[in-house]
C-alpha positions, 0 to 999 in steps of 0.5 A, a space after each residue: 520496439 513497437 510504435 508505443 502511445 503517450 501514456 506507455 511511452 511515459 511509463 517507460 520513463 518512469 521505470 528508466 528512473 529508478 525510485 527504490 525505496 532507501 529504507 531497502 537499499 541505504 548504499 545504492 543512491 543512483 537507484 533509491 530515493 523518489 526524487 529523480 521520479 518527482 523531479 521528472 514530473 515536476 518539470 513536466 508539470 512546469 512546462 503545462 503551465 501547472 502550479 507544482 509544490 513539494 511537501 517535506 516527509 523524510 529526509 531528502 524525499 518530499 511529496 510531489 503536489 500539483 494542483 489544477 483549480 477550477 475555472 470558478 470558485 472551489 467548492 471540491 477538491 479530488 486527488 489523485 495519490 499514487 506512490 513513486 517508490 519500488 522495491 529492490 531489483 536488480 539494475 537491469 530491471 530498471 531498463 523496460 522492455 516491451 514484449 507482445 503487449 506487455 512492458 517489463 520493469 520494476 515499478 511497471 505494475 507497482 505501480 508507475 503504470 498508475 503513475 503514468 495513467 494518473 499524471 497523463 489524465 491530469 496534464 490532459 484535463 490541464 490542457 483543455 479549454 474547459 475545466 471543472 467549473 467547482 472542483 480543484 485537482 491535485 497529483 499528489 506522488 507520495 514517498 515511502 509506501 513501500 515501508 511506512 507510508 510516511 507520504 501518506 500519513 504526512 499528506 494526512 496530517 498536513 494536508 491537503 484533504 480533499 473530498 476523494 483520493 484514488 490510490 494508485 494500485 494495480 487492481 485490475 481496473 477494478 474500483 476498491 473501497 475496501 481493504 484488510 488492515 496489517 497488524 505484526 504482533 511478536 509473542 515472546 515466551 521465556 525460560 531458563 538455560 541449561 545443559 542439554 544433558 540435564 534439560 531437566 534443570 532448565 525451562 524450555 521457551 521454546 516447549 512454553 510457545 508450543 500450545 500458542 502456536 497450537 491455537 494459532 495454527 489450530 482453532 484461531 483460524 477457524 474462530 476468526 472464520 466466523 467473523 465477516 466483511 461484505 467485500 473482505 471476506 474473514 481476517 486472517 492470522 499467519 506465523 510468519 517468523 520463530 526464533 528460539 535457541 543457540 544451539 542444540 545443547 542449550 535449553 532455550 531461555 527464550 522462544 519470539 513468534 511474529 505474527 501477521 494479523 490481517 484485520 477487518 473494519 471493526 478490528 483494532 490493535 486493542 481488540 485482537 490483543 484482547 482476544 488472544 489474552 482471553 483465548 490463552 486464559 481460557 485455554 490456560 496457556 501461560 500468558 506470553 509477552 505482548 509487543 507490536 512489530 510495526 511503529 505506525 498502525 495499519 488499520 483497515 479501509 472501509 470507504 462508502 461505495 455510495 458516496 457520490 464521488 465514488 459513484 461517479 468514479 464506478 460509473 467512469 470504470 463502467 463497474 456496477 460495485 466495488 471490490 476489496 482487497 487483502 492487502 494494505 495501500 496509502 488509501 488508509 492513511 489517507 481515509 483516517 486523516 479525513 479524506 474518503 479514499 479508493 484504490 484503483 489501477 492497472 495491472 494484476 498484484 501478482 506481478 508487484 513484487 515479482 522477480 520479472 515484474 510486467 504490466 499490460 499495456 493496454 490497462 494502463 491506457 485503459 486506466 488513463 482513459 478512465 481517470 480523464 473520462 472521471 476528472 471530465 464529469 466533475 462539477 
């Protein structure tokens, strides 16, 4: 094993203790849930001499909350949100490994390295004689991200708010302000069943969804092609799921598409189920069943680059701009409950998810160099 710093040593920690979120796994308790994730650091935090509390979001799993006030009075307040949960693994994924400059494990990349360079930055600033004279600190490691941002969206509506937050995701070390919203859409067209001898007795659903799916894999792109977001680039549109059928001698009485529409700042839930009814009605397309496939909204981020906050977090990162991003992070919730948020960390979003997740070592303690350097020029 390679001689490993603080901050690696600590992401180690993280990933031997697993956090799967339940919603996944309802029937494996000593692999799911955050708590063990929270409970770890929580102590940490206690035996720093930092205040810690804990915010109730689901049953049995809370936000983790710990707070560094200024050494004056608070006028700032800027925290540091990453999430705490992972997706399924297999057990043995949640042993890290260390192999030429990289540790494997679930979570290493999304995102307990941003965890680890996060809480190490915080407990350092801690620490320290001297700390911002104006702004107060918080971690905050949130619940759920992983299925429905409950964390997110109750540090939202409960608060606290702050001026800032950093979602802790792994862009590379690049600073993001921006990111695509996440819509699911289920169209469902209906018919009427028969014998499939005599299909001309029945009307066929699934024959009823073949000039939608026509649009949406044809001239729907290339309309959605000619809208644009500085750092978004177009919204997209993917089918990602069609059921229609019993069995091959049944006319099929119904026909369910489910869609995944990736808006930009502008979009809403409204306007593109707007669009696609006007779309149909133009192209004289019987008009499907309308329903949405995800319970909370997903709407896109769109973060002033220019505030000062942020500003001083790209010139911690050494970055001239912000970047955007296609996929949905806790920094949205928490921008529509008031917070203006960013999302930064180490790691490449092609390994979140993966089957042999890893992350580079080297950003994480690059990451942990970025956020104490940041949380060192607050006022």
């Amino acid at each position: 094993m390679p001689r490993l710093s603080s901050v690696q040593r600590l992401l180690g920690e993280l990933v031997a203790r697993p956090s799967i979120n339940p919603t996944f796994l309802e029937d494996r308790p000593d692999l799911t849930g955050e708590e063990r994730v929270a409970e770890f650091l929580e102590e940490m935090a206690k035996t720093k001499g930092i205040e810690v509390r804990r915010q109730p979001v689901l049953p049995g799993r809370k936000n983790l909350i710990a707070r560094i006030s200024p050494s004056g009075k608070a006028k700032h307040r800027v925290m540091l949100t990453p999430h705490l949960d992972v997706v399924p693994a297999p057990e043995k994924d949640f042993t890290p490994r260390v192999r030429q400059g990289k540790m494997y494990g679930r979570g290493t990349c999304d995102t307990k390295g941003s965890v680890a360079a996060f809480f190490s930055a915080f407990l350092e600033l801690a620490q320290k004689c001297t700390r911002p004279r104006e702004t107060e600190i918080l971690f905050v490691g949130l619940v759920d991200e992983e299925f429905g941002q409950a964390g997110s969206r109750m540090l939202a509506q409960k608060g606290p708010k702050g001026d800032l937050a950093i979602a802790g995701e792994p862009t590379g070390l690049q600073v993001v302000t921006a990111h695509k919203g996440n819509l699911w859409i289920q169209l469902k067209t209906s018919g009427k069943s028969a014998h499939g001898s005599t299909p001309q007795h029945g009307k066929n659903a699934i024959d009823a969804m073949a000039p939608i799916l026509e649009f949406l894999f044809g001239d729907y792109p290339k309309d959605l092609g000619q809208r644009t977001h500085p750092l978004l680039g177009s919204p997209t549109v993917s089918v990602g799921k069609i059921r229609g059928g019993s069995q091959p001698n049944v006319v099929p009485n119904e026909c369910v598409i489910d869609l995944d529409r990736r808006t930009i700042p502008g979009e809403t839930e409204t306007s593109v189920k707007q669009e696609l009814v006007k779309a149909f009605k133009e192209r004289r397309i019987p008009l499907p069943e309308f329903s949405k496939s995800r319970s909370v909204p997903c709407p896109p981020l769109d973060t002033d680059p220019d505030l000062p906050l942020v500003q001083s977090f790209l010139r911690a990162a050494n970055r001239r701009k912000s970047k955007g991003v296609p996929y949905f992070t806790d920094a949205s919730p928490i921008a529509t409950g008031g917070t203006p948020a960013l999302v930064f960390g180490p790691g490449n979003i092609a390994q979140a998810h993966s089957a042999n997740e890893w992350v580079e070592m080297e950003q994480v303690d690059r990451a942990y160099s970025i956020v104490s350097k940041f949380l060192h020029s607050l006022p």
